[in-house]
PAGU-260265 format. One line per 3 residues: number of its first residue (from 1); their letters; for each residue x negated, z negated, y negated of N, C-alpha, C, O. Coordinates in steps of 0.05 Angstrom, whole numbers, plus 5000, padded with zeros to 4 digits. Example, Ala and Ser with C-alpha at 12.3 -4.5 7.8 and 13.67 -1.06 7.14 Angstrom:
<atoms>
1) AS) 4736/4844/5114/4754/4844/5090/4736/4844/5066/4715/4831/5066 ~ 4743/4858/5045/4727/4857/5021/4742/4843/4999/4732/4839/4977;
</atoms>
This chain:
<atoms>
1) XXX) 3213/7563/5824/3207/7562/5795/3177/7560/5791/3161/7552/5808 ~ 3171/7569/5767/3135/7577/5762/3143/7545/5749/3163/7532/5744 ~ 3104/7541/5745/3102/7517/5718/3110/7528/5703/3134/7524/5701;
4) XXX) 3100/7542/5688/3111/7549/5664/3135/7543/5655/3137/7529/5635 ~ 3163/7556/5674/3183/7553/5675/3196/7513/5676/3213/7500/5664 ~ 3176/7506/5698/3187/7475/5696/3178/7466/5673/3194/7452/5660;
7) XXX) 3145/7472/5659/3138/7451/5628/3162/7456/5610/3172/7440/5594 ~ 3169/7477/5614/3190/7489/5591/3217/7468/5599/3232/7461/5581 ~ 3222/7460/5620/3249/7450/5629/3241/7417/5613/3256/7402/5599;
10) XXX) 3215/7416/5620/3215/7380/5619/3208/7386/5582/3218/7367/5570 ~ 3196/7404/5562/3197/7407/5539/3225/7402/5528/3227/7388/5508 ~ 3249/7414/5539/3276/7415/5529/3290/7395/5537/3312/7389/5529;
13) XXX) 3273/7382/5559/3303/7355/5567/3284/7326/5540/3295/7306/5531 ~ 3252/7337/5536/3250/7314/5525/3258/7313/5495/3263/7292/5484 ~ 3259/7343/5476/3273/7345/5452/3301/7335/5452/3308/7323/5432;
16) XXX) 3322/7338/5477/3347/7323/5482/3345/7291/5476/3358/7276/5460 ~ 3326/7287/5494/3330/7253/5489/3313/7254/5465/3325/7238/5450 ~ 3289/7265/5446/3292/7257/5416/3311/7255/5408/3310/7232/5398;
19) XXX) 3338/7265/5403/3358/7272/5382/3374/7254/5393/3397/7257/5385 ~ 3372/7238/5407/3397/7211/5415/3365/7189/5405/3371/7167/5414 ~ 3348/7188/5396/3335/7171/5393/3331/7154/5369/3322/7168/5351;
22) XXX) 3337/7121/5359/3339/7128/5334/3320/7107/5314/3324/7104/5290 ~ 3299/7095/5330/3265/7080/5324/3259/7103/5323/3260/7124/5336 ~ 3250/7092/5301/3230/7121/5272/3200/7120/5291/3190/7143/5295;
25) XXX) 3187/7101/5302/3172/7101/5324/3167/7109/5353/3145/7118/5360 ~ 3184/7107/5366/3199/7124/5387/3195/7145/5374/3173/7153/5382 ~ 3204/7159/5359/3216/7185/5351/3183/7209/5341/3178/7233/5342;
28) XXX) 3168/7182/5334/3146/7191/5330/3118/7193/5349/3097/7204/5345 ~ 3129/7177/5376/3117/7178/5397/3122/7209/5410/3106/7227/5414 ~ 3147/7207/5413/3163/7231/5433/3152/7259/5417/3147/7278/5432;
31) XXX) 3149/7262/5393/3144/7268/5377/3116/7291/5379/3112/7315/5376 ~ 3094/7260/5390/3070/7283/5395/3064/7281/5420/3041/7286/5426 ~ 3086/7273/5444/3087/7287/5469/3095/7309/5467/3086/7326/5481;
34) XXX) 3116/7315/5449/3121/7345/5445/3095/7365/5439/3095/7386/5451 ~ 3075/7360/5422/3058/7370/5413/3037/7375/5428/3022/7393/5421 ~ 3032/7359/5454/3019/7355/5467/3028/7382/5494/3015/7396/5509;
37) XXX) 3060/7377/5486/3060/7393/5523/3067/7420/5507/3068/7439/5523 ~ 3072/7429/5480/3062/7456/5473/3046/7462/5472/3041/7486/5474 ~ 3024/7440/5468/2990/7459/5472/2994/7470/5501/2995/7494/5507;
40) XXX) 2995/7450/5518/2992/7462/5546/3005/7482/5552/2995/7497/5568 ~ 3033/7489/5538/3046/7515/5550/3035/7541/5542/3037/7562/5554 ~ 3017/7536/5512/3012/7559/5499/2977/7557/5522/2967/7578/5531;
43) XXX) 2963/7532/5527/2948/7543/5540/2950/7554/5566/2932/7565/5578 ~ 2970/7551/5572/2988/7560/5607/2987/7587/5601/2969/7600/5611 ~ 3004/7601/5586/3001/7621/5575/2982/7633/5572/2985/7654/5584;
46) XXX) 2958/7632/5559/2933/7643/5553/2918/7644/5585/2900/7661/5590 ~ 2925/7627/5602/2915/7627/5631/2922/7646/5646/2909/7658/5663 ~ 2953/7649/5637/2967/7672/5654/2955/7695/5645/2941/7708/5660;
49) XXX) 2959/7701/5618/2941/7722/5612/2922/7732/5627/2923/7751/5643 ~ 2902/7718/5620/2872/7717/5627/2875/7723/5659/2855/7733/5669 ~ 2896/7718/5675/2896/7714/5700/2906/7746/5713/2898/7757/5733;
52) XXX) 2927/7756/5694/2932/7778/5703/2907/7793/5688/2895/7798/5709 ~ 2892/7803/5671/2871/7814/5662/2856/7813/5688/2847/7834/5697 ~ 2854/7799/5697/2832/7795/5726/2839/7806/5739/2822/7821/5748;
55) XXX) 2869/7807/5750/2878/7826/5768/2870/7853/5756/2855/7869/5766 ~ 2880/7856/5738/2874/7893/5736/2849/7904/5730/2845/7928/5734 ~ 2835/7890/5723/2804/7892/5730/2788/7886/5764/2765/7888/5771;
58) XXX) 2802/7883/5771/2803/7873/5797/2813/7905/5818/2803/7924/5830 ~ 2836/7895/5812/2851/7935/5825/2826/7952/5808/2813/7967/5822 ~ 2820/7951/5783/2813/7976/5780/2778/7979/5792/2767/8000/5798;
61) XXX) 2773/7965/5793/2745/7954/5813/2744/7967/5840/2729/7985/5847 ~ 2766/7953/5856/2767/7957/5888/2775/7995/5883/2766/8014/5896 ~ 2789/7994/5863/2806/8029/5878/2771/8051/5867/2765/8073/5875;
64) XXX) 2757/8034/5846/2732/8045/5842/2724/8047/5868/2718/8068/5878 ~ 2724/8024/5882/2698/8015/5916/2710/8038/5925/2696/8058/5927 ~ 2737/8040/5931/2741/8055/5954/2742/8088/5936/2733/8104/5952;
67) XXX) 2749/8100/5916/2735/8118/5908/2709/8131/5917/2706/8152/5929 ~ 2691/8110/5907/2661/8113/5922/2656/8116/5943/2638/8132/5948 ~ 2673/8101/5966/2669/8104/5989/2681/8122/6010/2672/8127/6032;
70) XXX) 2711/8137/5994/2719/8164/5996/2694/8187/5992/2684/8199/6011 ~ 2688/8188/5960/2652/8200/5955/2634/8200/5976/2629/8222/5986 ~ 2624/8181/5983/2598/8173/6004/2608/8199/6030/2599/8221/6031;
73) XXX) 2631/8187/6051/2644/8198/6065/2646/8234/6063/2643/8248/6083 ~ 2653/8247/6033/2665/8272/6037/2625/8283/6024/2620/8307/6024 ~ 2605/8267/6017/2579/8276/6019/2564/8286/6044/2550/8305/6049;
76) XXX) 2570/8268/6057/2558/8269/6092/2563/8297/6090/2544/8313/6091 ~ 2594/8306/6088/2592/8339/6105/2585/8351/6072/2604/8350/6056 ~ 2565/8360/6065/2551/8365/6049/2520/8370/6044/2502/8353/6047;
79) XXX) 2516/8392/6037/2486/8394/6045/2478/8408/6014/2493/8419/5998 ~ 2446/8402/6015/2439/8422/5988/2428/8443/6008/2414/8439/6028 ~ 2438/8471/5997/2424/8491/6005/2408/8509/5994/2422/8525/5981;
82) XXX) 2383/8514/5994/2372/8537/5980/2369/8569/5980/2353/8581/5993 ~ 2385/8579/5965/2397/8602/5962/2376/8621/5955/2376/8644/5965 ~ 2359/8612/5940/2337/8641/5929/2321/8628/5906/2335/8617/5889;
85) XXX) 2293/8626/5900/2276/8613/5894/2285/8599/5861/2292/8614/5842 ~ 2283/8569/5860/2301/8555/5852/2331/8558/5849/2343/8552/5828 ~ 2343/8567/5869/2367/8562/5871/2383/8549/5886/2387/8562/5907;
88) XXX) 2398/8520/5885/2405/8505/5899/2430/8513/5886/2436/8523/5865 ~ 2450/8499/5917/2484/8492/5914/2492/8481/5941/2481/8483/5964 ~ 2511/8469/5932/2511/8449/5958/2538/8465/5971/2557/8476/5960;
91) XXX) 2531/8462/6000/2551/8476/6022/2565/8451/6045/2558/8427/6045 ~ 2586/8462/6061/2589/8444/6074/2569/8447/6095/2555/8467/6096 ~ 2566/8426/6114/2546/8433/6132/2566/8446/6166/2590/8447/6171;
94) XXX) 2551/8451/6176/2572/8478/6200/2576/8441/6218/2564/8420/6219 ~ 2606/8455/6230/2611/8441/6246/2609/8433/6270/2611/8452/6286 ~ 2607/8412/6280/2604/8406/6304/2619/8419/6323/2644/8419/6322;
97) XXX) 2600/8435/6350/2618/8451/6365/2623/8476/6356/2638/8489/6371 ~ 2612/8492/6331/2605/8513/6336/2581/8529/6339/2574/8552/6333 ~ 2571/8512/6348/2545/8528/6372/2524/8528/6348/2500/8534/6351;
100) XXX) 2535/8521/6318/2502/8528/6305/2505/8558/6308/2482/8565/6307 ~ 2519/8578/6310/2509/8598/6307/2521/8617/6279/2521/8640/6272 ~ 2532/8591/6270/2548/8603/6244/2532/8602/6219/2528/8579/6212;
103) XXX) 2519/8626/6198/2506/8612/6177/2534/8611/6155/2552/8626/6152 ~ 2526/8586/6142/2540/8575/6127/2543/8597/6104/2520/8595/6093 ~ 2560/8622/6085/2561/8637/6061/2582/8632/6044/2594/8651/6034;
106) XXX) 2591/8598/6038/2596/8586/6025/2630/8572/6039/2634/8567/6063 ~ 2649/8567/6019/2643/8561/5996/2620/8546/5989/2608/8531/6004 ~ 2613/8552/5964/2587/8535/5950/2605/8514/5934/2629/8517/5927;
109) XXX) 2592/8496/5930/2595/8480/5906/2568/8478/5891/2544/8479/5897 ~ 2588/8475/5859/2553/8480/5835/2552/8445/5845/2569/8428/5850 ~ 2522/8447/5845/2505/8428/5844/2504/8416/5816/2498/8392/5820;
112) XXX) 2507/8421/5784/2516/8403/5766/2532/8388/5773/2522/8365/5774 ~ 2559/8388/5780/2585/8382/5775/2585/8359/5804/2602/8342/5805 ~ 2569/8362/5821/2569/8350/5851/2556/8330/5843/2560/8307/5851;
115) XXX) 2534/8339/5820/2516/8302/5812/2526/8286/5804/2518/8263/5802 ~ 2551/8298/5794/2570/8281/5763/2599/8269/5788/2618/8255/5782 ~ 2591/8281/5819/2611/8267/5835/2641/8284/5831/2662/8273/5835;
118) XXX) 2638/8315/5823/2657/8323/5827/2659/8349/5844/2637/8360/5843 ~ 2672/8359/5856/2675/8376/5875/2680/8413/5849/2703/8420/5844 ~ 2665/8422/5842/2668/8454/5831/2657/8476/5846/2635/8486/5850;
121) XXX) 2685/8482/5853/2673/8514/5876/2656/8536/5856/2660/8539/5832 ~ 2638/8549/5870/2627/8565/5853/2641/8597/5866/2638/8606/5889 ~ 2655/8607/5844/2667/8630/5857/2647/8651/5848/2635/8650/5827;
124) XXX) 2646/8676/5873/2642/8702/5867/2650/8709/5840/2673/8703/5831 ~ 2628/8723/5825/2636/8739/5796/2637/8774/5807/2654/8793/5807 ~ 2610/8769/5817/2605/8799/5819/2579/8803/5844/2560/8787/5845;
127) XXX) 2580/8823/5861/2563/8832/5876/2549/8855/5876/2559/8878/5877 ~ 2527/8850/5875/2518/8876/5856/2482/8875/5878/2478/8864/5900 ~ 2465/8889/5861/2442/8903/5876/2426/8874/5874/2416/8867/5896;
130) XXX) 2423/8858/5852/2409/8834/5851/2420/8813/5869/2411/8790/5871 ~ 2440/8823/5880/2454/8792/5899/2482/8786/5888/2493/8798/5869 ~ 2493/8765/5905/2520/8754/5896/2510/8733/5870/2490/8718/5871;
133) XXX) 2534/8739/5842/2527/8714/5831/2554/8704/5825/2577/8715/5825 ~ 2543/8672/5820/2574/8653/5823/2571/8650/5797/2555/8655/5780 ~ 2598/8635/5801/2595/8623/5767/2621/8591/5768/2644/8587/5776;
136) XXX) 2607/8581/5761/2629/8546/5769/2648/8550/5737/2637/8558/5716 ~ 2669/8544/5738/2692/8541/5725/2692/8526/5706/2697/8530/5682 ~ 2683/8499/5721/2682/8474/5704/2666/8464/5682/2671/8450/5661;
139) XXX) 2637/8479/5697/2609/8478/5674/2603/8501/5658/2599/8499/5634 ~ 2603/8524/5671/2594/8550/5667/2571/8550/5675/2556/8564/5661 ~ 2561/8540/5694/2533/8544/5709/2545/8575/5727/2566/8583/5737;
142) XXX) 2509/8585/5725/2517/8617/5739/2497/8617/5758/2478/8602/5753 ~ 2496/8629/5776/2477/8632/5803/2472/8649/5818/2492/8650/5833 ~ 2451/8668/5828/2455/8687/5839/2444/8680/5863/2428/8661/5864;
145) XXX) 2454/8697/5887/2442/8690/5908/2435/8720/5919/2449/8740/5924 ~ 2402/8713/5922/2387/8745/5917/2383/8753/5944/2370/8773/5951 ~ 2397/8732/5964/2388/8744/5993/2415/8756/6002/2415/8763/6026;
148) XXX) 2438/8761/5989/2470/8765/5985/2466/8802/5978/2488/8812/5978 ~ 2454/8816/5974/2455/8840/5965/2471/8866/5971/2473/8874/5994 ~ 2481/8877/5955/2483/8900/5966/2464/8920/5979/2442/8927/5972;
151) XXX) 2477/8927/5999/2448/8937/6009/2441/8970/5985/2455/8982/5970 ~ 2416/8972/5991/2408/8997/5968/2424/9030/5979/2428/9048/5963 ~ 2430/9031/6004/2437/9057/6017/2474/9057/6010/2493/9073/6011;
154) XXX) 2471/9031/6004/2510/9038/5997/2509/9047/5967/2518/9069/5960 ~ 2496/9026/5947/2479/9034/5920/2475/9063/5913/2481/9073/5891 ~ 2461/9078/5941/2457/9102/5934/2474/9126/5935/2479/9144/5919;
157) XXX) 2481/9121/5955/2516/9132/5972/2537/9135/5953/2548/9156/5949 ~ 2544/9109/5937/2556/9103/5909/2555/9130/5889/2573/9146/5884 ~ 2517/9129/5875/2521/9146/5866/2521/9173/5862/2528/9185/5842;
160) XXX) 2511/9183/5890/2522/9209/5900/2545/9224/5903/2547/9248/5903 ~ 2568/9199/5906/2598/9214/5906/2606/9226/5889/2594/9220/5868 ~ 2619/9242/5887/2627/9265/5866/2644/9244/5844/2653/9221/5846;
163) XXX) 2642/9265/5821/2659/9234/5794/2652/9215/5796/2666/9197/5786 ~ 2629/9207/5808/2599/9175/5795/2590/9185/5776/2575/9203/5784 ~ 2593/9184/5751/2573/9185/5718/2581/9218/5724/2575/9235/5708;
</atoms>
């Protein structure tokens, strides 16, 4: 049994013995023991309250810590990379055990959306003579990456074929 549950037991056995009681004095004693152990239950109550409030501020705290500390963790394999003069996006970084001889050509993630602690792939729009440009979903940030090009001899090849323009 909680307190709560027992103040409540000893509240109801002592209204019992009021009503067999029959000194108008007595009756007025018992009276504001009653008054006395309702404050306490209503402040028992306001404790409990207050006590579960803590808890869920509490869970919602720790599942924050470990949030963050999921965050911290999936940053490590994460790198900012510079794509073409002011152009950053963050990549994963190459993995251990493949020789380093892999360059990293995405996925990207936009670099807005990574500050704000969220993961937005930046997908291919279009590849064209200026480079690959992305474009993130989430923000509408766009990005080209000017070292990504088509090369100019396919460009030209293109429009040589018969039925181009």
């Amino acid at each position: 049994m909680s307190i709560g549950s027992e103040l409540k037991a000893v509240y109801d056995l002592i209204r019992s013995i009021q009503r067999d009681v029959k000194d108008a004095a007595l009756q007025r004693a018992i009276s504001e023991v009653l008054a006395k152990l309702n404050d306490v239950l209503f402040q028992l109550g306001d404790q409990i309250r207050a006590t579960l409030e803590f808890e869920r501020e509490n869970q919602r705290l720790r599942q924050g810590n470990a949030e963050m500390k999921q965050w911290d963790q999936d940053k490590e394999q994460h790198v900012l990379k510079h794509l073409s003069p002011g152009v950053y996006v963050y990549a994963a970084k190459d993995l251990p055990g493949a020789g380093g001889a892999t360059e990293n050509k995405g996925p990207y993630l936009c670099p807005n959306c990574y500050q704000q602690r969220k993961k937005a792939m930046l997908q291919l729009a279009v590849k064209g003579f200026d480079g690959s440009h992305y474009r993130c979903h989430s923000c509408g940030l766009e990005v080209v990456d000017s070292t990504d090009r088509v090369p100019s001899e396919i460009l030209i090849a293109k429009v040589r074929e018969p039925g181009c323009w």
